[in-house]
Rosetta silent file (secondary structure, phi, psi, omega in degrees, C-alpha in Angstrom):
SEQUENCE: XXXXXXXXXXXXXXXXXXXXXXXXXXXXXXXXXXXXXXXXXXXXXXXXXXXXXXXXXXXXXXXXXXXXXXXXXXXXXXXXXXXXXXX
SCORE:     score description
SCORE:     0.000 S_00000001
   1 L     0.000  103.044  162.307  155.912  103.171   89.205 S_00000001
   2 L    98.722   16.623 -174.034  157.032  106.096   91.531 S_00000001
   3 L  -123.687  114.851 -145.401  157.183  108.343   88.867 S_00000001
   4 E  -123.015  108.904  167.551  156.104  111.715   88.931 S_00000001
   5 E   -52.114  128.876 -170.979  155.601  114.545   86.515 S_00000001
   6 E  -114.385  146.074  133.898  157.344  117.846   86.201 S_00000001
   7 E   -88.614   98.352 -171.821  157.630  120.619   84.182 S_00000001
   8 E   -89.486  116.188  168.523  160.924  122.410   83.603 S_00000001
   9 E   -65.243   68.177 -148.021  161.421  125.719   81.657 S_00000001
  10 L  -102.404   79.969 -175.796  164.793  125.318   79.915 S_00000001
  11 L    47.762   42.134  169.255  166.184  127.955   77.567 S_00000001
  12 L    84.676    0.122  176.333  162.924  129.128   76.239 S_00000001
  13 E  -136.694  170.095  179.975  161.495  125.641   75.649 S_00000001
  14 E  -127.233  141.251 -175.914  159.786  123.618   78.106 S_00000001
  15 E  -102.461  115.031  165.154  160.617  120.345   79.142 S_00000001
  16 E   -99.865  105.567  161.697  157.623  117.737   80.500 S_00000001
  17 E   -90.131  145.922  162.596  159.558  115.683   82.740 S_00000001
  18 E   -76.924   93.448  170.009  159.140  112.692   85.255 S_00000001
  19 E   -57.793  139.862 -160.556  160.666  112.526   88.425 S_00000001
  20 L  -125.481   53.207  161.605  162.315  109.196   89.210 S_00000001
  21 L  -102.965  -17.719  160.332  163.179  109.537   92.784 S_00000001
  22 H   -47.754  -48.768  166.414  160.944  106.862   93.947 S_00000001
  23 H   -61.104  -47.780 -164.202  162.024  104.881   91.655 S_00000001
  24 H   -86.205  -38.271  164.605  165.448  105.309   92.269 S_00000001
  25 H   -66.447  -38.424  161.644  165.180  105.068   95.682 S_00000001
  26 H   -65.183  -44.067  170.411  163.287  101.849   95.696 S_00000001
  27 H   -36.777  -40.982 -175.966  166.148  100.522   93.052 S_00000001
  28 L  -103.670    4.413 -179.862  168.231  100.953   95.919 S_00000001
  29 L    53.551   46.617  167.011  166.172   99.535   99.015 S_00000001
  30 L  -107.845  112.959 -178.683  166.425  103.344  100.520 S_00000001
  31 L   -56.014  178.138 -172.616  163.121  104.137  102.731 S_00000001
  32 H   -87.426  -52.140 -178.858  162.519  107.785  101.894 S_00000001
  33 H   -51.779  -43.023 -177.792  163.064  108.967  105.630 S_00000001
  34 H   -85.589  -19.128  148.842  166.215  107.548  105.833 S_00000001
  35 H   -46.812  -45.875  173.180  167.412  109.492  102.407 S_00000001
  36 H   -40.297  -86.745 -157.568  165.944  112.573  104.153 S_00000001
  37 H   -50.788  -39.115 -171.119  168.139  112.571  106.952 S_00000001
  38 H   -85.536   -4.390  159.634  171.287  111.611  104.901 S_00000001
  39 H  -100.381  -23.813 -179.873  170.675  114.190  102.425 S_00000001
  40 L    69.599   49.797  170.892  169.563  116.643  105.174 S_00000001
  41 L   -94.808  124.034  162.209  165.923  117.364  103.276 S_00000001
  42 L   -52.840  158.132 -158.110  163.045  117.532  105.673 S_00000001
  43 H   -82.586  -65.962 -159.490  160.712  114.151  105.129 S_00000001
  44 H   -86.675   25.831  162.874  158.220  115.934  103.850 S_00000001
  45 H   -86.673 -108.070 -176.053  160.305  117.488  100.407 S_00000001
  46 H     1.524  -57.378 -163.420  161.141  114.318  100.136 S_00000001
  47 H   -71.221  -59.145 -172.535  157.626  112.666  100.680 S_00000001
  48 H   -50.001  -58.769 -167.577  156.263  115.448   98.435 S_00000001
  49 H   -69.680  -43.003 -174.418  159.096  115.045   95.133 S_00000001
  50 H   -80.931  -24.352  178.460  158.293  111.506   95.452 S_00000001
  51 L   -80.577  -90.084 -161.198  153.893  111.386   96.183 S_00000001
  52 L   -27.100  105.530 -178.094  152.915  114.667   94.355 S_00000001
  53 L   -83.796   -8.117 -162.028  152.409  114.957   90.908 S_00000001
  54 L   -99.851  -28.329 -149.843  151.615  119.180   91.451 S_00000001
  55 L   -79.815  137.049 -176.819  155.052  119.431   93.012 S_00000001
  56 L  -118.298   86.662  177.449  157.414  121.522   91.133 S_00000001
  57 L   -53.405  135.561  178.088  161.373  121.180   92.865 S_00000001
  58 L   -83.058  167.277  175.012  163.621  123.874   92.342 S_00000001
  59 L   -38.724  -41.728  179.274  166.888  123.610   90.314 S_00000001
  60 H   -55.765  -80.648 -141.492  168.852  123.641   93.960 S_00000001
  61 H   -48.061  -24.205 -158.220  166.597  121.097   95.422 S_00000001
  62 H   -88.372  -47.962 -171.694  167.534  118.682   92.224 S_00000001
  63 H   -67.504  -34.931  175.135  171.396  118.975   92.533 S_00000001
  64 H   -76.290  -17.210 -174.911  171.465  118.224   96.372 S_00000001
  65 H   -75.357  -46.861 -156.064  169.096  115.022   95.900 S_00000001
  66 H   -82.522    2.933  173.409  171.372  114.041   92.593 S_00000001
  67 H   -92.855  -35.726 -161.367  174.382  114.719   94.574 S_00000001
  68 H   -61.561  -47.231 -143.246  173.136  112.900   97.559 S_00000001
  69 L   -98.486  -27.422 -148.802  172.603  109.947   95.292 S_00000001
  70 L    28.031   55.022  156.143  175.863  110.504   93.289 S_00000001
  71 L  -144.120 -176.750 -171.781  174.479  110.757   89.766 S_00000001
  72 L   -62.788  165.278  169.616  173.795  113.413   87.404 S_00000001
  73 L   -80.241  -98.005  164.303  170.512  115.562   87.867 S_00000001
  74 H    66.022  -87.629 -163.007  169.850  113.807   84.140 S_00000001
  75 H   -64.111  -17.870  166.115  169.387  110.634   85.745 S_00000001
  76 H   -56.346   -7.476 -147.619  166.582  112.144   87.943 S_00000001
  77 E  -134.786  135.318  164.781  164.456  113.031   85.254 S_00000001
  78 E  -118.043  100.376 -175.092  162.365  111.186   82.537 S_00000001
  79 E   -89.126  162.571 -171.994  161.921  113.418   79.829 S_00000001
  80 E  -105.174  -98.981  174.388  158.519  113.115   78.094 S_00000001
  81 E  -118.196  163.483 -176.772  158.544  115.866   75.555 S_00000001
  82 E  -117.508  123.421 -160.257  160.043  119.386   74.344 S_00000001
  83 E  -120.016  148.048  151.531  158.154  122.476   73.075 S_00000001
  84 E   -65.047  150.468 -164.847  158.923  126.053   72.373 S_00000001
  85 L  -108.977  121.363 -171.719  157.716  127.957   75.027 S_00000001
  86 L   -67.486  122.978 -171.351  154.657  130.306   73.759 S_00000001
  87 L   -78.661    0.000    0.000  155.563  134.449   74.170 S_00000001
């Protein structure tokens, strides 16, 4: 539920990850909009890391949500699996 696939390039291996911010956000009875403003993320980042499955967040974008939130960037993430990254 709410959880949305990523991929992250990581020291030459790549990481298929899940985003959890839907999830986490529902965990916590936070509407999306009102995270927006109190992280000070436009609605539609926001709408987008949590609807989109295409959407790829930069490294930045993950530390101000997981700061916002006060937990690790970690806990943002569901990893699925890790690969070597093909030359």
């Amino acid at each position: 539920m709410g959880i949305i696939e990523a991929t992250f390039y990581i020291g030459g291996a790549v990481c298929m990850a899940k985003l959890r911010l839907k999830q986490i956000l529902a965990e916590r009875n936070m509407p999306m909009e009102r995270f927006s403003r109190h992280a000070d993320i436009s609605s539609n980042t926001i709408l987008q890391m949590c609807n989109n499955p295409g959407y790829d967040p930069k490294l930045s974008m993950l530390n101000k949500v997981a700061q916002t939130l006060e937990i690790p960037v970690a806990e943002l993430l569901e990893p699925e699996e890790w690969e070597k990254k093909k030359a």
